[in-house]
C-alpha positions in Angstrom: -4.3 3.0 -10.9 -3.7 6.8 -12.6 -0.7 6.6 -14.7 0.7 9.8 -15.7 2.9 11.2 -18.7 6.6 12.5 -17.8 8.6 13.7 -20.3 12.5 13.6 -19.6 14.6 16.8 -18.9 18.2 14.9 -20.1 19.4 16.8 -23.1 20.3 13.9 -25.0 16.7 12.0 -24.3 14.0 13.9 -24.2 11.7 10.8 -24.0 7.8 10.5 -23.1 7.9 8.2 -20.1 4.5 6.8 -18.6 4.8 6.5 -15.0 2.3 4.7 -12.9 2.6 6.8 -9.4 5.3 8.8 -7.7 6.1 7.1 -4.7 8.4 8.6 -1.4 10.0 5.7 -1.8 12.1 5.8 -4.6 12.3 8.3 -7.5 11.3 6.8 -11.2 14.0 6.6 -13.7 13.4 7.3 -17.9 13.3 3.6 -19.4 15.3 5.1 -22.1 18.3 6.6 -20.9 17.8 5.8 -16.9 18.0 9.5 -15.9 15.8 10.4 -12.8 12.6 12.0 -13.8 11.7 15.6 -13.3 9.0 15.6 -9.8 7.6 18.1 -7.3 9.1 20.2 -4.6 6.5 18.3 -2.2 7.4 15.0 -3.4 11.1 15.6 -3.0 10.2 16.8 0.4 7.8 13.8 1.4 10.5 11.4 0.6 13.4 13.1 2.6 11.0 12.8 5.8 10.5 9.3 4.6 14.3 8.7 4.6 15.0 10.4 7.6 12.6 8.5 9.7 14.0 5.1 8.5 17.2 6.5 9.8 15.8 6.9 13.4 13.7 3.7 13.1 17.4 2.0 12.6 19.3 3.7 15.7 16.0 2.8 17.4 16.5 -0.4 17.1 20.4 -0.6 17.5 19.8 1.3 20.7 16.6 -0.8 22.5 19.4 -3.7 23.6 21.7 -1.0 25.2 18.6 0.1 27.3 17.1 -3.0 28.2 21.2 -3.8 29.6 21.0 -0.5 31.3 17.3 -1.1 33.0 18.3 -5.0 34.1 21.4 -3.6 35.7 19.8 -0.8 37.4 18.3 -3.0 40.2 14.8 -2.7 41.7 14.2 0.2 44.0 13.1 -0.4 47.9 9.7 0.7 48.6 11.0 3.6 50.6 12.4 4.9 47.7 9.4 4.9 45.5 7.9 8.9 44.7 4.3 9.4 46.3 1.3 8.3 43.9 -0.2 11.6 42.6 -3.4 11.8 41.2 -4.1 11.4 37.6 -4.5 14.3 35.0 -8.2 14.6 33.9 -9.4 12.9 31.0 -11.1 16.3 30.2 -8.6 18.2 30.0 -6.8 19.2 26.4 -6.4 21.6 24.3 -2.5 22.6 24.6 -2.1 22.0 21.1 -2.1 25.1 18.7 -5.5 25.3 16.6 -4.5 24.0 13.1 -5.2 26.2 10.4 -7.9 25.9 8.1 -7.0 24.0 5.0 -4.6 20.9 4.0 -3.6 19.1 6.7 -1.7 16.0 6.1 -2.2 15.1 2.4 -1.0 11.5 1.2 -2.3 11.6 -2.5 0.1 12.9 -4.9 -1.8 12.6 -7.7 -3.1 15.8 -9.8 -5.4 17.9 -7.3 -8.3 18.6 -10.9 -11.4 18.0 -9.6 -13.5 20.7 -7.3 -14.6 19.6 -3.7 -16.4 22.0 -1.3 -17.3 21.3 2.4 -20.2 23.1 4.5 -20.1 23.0 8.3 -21.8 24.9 11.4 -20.2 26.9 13.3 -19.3 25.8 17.6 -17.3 22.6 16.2 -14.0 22.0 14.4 -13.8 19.5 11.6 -10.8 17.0 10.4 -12.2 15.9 6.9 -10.4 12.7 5.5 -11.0 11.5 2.2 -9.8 7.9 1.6 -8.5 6.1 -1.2 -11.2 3.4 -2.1 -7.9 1.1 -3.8 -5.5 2.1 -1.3 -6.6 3.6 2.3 -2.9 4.9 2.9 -3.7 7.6 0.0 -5.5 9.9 1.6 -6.2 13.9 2.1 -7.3 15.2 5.2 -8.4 18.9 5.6 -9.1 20.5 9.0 -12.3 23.0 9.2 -13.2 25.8 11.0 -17.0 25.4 11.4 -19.2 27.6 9.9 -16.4 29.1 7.7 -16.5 28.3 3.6 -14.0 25.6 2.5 -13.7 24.5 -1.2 -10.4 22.9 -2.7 -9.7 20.1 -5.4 -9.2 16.5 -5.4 -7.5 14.7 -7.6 -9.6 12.0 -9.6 -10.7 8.7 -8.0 -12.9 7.0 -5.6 -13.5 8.2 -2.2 -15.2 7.4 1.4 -15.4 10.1 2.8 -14.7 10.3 6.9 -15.2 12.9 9.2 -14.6 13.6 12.9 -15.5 16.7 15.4 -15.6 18.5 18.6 -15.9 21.8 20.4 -11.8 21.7 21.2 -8.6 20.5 19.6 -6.3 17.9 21.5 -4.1 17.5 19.0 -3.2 14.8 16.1 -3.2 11.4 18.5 -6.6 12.6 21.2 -8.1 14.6 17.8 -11.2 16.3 19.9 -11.0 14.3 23.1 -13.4 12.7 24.9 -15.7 15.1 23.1 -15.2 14.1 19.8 -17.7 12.3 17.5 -16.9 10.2 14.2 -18.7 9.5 11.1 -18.1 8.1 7.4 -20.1 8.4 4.7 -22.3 5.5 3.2 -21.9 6.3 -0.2 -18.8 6.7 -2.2 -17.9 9.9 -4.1 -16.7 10.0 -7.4 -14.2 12.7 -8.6 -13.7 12.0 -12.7 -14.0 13.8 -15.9 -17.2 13.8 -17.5 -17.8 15.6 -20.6 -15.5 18.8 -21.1 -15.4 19.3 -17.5 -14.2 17.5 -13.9 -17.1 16.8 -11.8 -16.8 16.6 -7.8 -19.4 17.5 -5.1 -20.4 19.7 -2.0 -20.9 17.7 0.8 -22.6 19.1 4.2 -21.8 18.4 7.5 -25.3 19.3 8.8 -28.9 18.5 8.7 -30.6 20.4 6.1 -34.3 19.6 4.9 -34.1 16.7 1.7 -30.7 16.5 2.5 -29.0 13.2 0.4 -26.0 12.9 2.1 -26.6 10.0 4.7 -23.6 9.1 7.6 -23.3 6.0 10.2 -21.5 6.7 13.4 -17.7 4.9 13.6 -15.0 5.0 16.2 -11.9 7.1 16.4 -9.7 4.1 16.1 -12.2 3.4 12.7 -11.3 7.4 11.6 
């Protein structure tokens, strides 16, 4: 697990403090004088949205009895009274979500982004890009791709699998590329670390290319 060095902002402290992670869950505290520790605008942000869907999560549940009470009482309708069966939409049919951009798109490691990571892809096909956390899968960054356009960001350091899914048209974050779509992962694991004088990452590409080395098995979306 990274740990990283925080130093406190209190004017009476001033203290190095050596903080494992930064979690949305609760803000770390100096072990010498107890003050919160200095953290990012994104973190601050993450952990609002965190807080904020607990709250609905609770009048969720304080509300599901009231409903159930509601529905029981509510009696059964006669047949006469049902609508008319329609037919049901097309399982072809998407694409009313707006085309992400190209770039981050839901990032869940808040580590130091240090190491360089570039992606190649043909063009006809969009791309979500995931790169999991080998010791925890929740930590991940995902980056949607344009294909055939040049993508190159950084990482921070760890151990990734690398997953990938595609299509000709976007459904949007729960159908990804409908029926179209196709998932792979990698089968070998990449490293992000500093070697040297220098961080070390890779260029992966999404496409056949003659003594290519970067292998891929076929998963599900539910595996994605």
């Amino acid at each position: 697990m990274p740990v990283y060095e925080v130093r406190c902002v209190h004017a009476e402290c001033g203290a190095l403090n050596r903080v494992p992670e930064y979690s949305v869950r609760k803000q770390p505290r100096c072990g010498k004088c107890n003050n919160l520790l200095p953290e990012s605008k994104h973190t601050k942000a993450l952990r609002r949205i965190y807080q904020y869907g607990l709250y609905v999560a609770r009048l969720a549940l304080l509300a599901a009895p009231i409903g159930l009470f509601a529905w029981v009482g509510s009696g059964r309708e006669t047949p006469s009274a049902m609508p008319p069966k329609t037919n049901p939409r097309p399982a072809t049919v998407c694409g009313g979500d707006a085309l992400p951009r190209q770039g981050d798109y839901a990032i869940l490691d808040f580590a130091p982004r240090v190491a360089p990571f570039k992606v190649e892809t043909s063009p006809n096909s969009y791309y979500l890009v995931k790169l999991e956390n080998l010791q925890n899968k929740y930590s991940s960054l995902s980056f949607f791709l344009h294909g055939g356009m040049p993508f190159q960001t950084d990482v921070p350091l760890g151990t990734y699998l690398l997953k990938y899914a595609m299509g000709p048209t976007w459904c949007g974050p729960r159908e990804l590329f409908g029926p179209h779509a196709t998932a792979k992962k990698a089968r070998t694991l990449l490293f992000f670390q500093f070697v040297g004088d220098r961080y070390e990452g890779h260029l992966v590409t999404l496409f056949r290319v003659p003594r290519g080395n970067f292998q891929t098995d076929s998963i599900s979306l539910s595996e994605f």
